[in-house]
Backbone atoms as SQL, in Angstrom:
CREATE TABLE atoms (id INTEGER PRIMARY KEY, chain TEXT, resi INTEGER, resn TEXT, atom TEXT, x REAL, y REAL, z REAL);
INSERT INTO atoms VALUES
  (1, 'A', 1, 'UNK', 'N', 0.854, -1.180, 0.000),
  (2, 'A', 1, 'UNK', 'CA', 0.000, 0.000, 0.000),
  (3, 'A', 1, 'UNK', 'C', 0.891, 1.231, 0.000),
  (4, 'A', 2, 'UNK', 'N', 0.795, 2.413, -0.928),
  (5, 'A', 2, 'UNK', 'CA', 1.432, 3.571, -1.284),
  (6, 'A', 2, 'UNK', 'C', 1.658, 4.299, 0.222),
  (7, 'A', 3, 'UNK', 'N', 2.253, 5.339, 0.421),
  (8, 'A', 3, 'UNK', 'CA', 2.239, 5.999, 1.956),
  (9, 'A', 3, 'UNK', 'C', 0.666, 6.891, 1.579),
  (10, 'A', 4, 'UNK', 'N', 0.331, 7.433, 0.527),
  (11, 'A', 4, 'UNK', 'CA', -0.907, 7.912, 0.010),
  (12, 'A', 4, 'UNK', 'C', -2.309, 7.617, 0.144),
  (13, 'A', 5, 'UNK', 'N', -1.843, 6.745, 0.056),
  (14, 'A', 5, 'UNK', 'CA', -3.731, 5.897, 0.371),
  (15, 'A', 5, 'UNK', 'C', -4.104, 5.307, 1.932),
  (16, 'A', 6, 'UNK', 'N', -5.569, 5.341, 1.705),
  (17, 'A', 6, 'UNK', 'CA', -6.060, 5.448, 3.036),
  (18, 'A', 6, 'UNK', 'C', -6.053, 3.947, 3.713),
  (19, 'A', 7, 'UNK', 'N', -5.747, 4.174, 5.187),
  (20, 'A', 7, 'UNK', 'CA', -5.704, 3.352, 6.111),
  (21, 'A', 7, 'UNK', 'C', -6.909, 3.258, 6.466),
  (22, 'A', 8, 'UNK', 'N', -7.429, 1.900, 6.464),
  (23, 'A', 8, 'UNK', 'CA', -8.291, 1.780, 7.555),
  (24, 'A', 8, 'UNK', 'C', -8.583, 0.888, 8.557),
  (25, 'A', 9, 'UNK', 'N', -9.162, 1.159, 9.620),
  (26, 'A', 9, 'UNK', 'CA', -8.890, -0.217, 10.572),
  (27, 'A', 9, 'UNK', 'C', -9.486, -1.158, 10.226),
  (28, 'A', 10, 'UNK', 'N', -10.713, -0.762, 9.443),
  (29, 'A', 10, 'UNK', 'CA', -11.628, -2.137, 9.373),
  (30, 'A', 10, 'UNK', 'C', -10.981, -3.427, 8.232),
  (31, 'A', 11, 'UNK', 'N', -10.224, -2.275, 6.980),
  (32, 'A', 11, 'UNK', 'CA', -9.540, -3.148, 6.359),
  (33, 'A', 11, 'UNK', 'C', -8.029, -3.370, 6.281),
  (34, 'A', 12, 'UNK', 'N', -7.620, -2.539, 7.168),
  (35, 'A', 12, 'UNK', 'CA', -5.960, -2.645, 7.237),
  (36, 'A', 12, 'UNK', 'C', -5.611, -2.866, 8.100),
  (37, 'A', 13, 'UNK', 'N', -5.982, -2.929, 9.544),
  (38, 'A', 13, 'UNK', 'CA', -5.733, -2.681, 10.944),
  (39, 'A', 13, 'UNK', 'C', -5.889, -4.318, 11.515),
  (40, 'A', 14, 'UNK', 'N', -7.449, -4.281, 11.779),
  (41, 'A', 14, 'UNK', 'CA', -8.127, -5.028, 12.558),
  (42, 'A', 14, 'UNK', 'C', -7.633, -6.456, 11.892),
  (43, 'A', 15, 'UNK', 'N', -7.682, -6.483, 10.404),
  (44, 'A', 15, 'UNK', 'CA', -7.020, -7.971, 10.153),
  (45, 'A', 15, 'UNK', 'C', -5.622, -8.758, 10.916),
  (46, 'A', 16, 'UNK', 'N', -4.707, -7.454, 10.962),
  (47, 'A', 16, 'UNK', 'CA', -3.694, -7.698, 11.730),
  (48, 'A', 16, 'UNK', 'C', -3.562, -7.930, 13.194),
  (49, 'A', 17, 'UNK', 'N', -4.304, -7.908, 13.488),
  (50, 'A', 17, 'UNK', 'CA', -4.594, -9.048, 14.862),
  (51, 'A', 17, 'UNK', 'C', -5.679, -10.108, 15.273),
  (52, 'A', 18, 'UNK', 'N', -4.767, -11.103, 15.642),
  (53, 'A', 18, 'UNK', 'CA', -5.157, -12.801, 16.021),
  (54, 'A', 18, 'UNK', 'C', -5.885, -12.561, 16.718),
  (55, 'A', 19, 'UNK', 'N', -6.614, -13.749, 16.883),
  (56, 'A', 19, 'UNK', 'CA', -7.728, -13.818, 17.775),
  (57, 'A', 19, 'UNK', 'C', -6.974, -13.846, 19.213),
  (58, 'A', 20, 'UNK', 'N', -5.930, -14.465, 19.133),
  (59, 'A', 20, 'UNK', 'CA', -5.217, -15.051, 20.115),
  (60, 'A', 20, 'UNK', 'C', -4.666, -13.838, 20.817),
  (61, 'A', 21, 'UNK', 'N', -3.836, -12.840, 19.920),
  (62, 'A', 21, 'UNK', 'CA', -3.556, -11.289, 20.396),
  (63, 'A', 21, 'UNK', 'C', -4.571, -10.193, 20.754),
  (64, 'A', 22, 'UNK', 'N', -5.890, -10.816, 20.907),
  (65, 'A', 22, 'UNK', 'CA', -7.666, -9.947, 21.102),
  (66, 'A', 22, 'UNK', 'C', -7.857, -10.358, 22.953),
  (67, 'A', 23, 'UNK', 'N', -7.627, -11.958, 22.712),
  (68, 'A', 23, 'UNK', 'CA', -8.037, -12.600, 23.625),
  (69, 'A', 23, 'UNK', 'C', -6.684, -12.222, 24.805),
  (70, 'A', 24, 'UNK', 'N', -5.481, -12.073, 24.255),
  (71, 'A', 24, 'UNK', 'CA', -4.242, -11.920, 25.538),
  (72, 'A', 24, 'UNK', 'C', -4.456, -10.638, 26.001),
  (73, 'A', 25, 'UNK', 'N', -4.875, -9.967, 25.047),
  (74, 'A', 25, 'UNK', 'CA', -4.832, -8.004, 25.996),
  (75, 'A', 25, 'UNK', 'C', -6.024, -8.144, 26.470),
  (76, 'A', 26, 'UNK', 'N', -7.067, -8.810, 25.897),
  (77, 'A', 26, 'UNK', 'CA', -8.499, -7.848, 26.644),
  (78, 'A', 26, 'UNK', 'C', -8.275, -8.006, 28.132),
  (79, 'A', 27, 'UNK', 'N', -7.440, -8.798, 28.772),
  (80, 'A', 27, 'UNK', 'CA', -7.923, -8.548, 30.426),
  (81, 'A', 27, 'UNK', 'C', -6.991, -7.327, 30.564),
  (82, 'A', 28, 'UNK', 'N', -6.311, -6.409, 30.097),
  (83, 'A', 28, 'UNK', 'CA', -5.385, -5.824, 30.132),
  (84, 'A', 28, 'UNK', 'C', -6.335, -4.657, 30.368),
  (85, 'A', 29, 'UNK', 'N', -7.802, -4.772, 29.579),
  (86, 'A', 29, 'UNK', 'CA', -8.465, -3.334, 29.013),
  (87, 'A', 29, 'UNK', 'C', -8.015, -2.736, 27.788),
  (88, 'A', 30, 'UNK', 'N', -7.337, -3.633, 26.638),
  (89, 'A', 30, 'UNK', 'CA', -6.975, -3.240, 25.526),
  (90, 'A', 30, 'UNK', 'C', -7.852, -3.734, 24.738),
  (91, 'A', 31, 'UNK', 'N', -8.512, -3.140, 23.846),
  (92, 'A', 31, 'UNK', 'CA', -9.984, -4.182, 23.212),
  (93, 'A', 31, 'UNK', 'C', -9.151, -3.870, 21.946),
  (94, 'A', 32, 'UNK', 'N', -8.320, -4.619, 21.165),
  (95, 'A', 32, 'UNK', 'CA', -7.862, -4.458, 19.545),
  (96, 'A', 32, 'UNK', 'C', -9.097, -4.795, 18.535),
  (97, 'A', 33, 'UNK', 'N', -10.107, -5.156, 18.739),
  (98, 'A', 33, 'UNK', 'CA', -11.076, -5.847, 17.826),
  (99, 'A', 33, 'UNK', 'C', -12.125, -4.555, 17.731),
  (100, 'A', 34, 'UNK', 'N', -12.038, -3.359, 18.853),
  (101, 'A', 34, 'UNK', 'CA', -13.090, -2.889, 19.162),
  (102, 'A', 34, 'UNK', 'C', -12.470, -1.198, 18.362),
  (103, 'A', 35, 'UNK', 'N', -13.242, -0.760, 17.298),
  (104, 'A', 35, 'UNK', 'CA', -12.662, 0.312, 16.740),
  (105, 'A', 35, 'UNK', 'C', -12.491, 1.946, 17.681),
  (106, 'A', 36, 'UNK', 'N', -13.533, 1.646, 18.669),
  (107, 'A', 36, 'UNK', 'CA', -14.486, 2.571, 19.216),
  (108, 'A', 36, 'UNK', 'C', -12.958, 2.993, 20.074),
  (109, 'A', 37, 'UNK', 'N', -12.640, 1.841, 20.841),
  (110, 'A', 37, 'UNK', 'CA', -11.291, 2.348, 21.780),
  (111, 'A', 37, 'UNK', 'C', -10.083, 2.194, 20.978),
  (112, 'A', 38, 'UNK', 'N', -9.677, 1.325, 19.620),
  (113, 'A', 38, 'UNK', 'CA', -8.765, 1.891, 19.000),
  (114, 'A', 38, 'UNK', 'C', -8.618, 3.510, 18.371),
  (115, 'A', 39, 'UNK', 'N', -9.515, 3.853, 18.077),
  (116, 'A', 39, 'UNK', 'CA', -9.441, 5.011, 17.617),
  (117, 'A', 39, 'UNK', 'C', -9.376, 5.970, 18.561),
  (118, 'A', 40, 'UNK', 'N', -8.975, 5.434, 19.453),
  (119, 'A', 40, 'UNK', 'CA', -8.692, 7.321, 20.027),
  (120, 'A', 40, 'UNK', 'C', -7.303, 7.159, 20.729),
  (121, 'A', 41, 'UNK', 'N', -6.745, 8.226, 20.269),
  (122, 'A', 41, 'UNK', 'CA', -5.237, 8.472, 19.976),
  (123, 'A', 41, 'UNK', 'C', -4.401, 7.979, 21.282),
  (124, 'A', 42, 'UNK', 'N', -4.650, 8.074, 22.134),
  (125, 'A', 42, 'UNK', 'CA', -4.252, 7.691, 23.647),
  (126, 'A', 42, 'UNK', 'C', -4.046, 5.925, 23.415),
  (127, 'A', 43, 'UNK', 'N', -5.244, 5.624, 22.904),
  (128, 'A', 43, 'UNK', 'CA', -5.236, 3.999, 23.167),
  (129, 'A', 43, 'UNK', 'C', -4.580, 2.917, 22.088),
  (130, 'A', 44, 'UNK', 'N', -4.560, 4.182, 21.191),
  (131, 'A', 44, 'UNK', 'CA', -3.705, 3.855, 19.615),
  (132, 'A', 44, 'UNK', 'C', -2.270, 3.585, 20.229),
  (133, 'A', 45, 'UNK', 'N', -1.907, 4.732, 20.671),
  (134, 'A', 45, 'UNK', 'CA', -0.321, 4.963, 20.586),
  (135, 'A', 45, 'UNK', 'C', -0.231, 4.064, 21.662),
  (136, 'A', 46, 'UNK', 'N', -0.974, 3.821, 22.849),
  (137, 'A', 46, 'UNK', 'CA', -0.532, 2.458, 23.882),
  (138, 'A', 46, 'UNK', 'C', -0.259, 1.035, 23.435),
  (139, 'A', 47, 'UNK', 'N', -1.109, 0.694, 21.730),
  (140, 'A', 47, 'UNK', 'CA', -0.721, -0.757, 21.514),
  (141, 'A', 47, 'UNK', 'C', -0.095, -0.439, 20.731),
  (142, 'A', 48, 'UNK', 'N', 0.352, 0.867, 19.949),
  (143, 'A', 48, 'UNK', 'CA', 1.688, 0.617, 19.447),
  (144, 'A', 48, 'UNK', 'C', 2.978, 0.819, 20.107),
  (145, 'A', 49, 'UNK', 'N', 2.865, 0.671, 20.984),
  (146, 'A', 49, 'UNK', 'CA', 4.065, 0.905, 22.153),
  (147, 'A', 49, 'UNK', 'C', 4.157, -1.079, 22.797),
  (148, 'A', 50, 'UNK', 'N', 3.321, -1.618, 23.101),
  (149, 'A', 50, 'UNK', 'CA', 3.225, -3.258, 23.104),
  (150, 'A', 50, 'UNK', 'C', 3.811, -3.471, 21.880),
  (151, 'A', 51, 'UNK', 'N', 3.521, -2.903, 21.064),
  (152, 'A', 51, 'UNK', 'CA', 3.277, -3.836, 19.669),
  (153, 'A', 51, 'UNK', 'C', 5.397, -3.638, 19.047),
  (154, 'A', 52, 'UNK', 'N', 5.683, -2.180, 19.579),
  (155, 'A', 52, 'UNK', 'CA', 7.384, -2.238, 19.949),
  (156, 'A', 52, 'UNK', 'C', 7.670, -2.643, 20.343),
  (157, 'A', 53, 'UNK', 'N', 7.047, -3.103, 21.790),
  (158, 'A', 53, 'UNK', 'CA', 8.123, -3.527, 23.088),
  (159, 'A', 53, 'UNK', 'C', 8.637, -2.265, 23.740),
  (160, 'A', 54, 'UNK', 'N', 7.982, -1.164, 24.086),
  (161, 'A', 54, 'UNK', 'CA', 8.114, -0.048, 24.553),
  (162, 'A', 54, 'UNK', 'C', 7.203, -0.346, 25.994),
  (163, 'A', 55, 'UNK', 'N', 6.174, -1.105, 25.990),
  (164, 'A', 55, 'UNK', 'CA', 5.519, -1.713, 26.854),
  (165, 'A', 55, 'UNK', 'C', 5.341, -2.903, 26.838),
  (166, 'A', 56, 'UNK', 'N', 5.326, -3.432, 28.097),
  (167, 'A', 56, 'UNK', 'CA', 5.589, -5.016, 28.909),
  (168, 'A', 56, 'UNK', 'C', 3.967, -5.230, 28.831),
  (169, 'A', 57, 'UNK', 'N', 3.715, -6.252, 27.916),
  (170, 'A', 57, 'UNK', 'CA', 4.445, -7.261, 27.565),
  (171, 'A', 57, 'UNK', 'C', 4.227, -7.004, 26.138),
  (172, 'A', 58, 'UNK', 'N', 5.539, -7.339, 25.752),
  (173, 'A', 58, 'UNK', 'CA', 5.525, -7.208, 24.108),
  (174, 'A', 58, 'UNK', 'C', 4.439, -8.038, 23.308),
  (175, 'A', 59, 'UNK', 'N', 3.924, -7.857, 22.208),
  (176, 'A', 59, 'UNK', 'CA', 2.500, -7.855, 21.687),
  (177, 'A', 59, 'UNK', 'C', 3.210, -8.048, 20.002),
  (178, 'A', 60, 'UNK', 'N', 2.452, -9.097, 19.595),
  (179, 'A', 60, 'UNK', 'CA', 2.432, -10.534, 19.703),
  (180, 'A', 60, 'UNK', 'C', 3.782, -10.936, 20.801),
  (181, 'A', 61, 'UNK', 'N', 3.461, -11.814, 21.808),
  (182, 'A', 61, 'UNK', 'CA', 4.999, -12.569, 22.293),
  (183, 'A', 61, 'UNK', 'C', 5.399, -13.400, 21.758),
  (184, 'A', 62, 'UNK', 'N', 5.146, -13.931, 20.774),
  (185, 'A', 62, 'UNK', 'CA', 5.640, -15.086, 19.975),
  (186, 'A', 62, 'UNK', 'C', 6.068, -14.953, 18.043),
  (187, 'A', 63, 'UNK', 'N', 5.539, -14.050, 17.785),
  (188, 'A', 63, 'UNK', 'CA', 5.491, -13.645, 16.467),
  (189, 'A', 63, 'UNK', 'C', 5.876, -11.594, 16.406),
  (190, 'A', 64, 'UNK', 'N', 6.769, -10.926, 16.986),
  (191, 'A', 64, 'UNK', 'CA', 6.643, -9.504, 16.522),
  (192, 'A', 64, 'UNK', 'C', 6.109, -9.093, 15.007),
  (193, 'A', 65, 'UNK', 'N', 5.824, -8.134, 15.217),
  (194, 'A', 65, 'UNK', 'CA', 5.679, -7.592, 13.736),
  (195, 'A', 65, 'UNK', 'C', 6.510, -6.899, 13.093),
  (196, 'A', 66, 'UNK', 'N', 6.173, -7.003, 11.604),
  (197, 'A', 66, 'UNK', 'CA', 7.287, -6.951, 10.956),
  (198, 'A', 66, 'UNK', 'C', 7.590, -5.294, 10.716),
  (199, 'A', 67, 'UNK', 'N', 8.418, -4.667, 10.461),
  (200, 'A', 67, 'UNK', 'CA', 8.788, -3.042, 9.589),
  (201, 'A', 67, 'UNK', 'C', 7.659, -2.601, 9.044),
  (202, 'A', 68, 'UNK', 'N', 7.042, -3.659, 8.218),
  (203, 'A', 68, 'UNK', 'CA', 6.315, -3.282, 7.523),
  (204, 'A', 68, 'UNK', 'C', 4.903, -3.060, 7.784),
  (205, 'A', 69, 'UNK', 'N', 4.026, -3.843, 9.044),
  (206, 'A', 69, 'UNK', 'CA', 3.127, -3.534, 9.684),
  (207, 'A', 69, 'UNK', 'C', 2.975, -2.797, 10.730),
  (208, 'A', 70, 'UNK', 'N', 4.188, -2.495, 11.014),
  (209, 'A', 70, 'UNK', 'CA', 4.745, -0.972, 12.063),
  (210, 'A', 70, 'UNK', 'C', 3.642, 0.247, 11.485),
  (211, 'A', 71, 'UNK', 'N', 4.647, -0.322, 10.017),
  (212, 'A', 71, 'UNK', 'CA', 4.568, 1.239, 8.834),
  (213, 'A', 71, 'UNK', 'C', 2.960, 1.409, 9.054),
  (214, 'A', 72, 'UNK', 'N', 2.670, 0.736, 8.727),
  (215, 'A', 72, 'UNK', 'CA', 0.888, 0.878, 8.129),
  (216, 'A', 72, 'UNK', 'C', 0.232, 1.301, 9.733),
  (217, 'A', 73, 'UNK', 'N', 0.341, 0.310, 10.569),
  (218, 'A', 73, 'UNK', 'CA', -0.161, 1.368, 12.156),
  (219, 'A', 73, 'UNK', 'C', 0.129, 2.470, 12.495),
  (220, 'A', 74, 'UNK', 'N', 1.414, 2.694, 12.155),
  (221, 'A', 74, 'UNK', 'CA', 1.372, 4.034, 12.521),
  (222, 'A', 74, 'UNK', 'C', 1.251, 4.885, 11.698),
  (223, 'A', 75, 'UNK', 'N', 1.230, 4.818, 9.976),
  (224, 'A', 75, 'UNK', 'CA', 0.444, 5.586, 9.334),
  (225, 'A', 75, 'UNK', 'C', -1.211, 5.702, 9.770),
  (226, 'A', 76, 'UNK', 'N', -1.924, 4.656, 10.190),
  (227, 'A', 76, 'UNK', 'CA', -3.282, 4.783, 10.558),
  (228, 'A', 76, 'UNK', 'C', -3.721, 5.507, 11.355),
  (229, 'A', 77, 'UNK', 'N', -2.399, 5.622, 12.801),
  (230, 'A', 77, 'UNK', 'CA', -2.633, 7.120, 13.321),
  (231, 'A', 77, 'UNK', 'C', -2.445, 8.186, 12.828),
  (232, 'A', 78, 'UNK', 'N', -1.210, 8.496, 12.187),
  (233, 'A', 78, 'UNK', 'CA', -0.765, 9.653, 11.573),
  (234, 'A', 78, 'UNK', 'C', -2.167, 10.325, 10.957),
  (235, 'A', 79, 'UNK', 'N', -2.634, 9.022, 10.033),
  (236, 'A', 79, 'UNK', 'CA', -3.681, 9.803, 9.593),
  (237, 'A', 79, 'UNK', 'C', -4.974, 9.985, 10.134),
  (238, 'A', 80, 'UNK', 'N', -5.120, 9.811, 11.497),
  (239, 'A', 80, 'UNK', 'CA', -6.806, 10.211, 11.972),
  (240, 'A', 80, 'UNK', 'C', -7.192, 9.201, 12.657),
  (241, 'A', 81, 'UNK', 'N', -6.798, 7.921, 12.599),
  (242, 'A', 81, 'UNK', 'CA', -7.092, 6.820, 13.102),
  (243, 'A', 81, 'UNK', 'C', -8.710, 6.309, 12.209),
  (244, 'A', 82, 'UNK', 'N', -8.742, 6.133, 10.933),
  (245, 'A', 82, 'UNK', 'CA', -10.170, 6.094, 10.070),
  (246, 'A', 82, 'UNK', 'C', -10.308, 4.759, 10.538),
  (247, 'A', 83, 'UNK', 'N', -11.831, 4.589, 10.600),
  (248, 'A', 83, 'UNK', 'CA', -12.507, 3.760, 10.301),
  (249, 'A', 83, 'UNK', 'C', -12.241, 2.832, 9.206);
């Protein structure tokens, strides 16, 4: 995907997390499945800080993500956090 074109969670985001990575944060109070609390900028930038390893516990623990799905999350904030 170009740096140009639009992000969105429903089709760029939300695919990128397992059921298995839904089910390990929610007792945390991290809902990744739920757009309502991804989208707001506070709760964005907290799972991309897991999703570094900037916060304990790193997110996926078994699989990190790659450069390239960095790129696209944090373009999704950059740009507004869309739907």
């Amino acid at each position: 995907m170009a740096n140009q074109e639009r992000v969105s969670f429903a089709a760029d985001i939300r695919p990128l997390f397992r059921q298995i990575d839904i089910d390990h944060m929610r007792p945390r109070n991290v809902h990744l499945d739920d757009f309502a609390f991804m989208s707001k900028r506070e709760n964005a930038t907290t799972v991309y800080d897991f999703l570094t390893g900037k916060k304990e516990p790193q997110m996926p623990p078994d699989e990190p993500w790659s450069s390239e799905q960095l790129d696209l999350f944090n373009r999704w904030m950059e740009n507004g956090c869309q739907a």
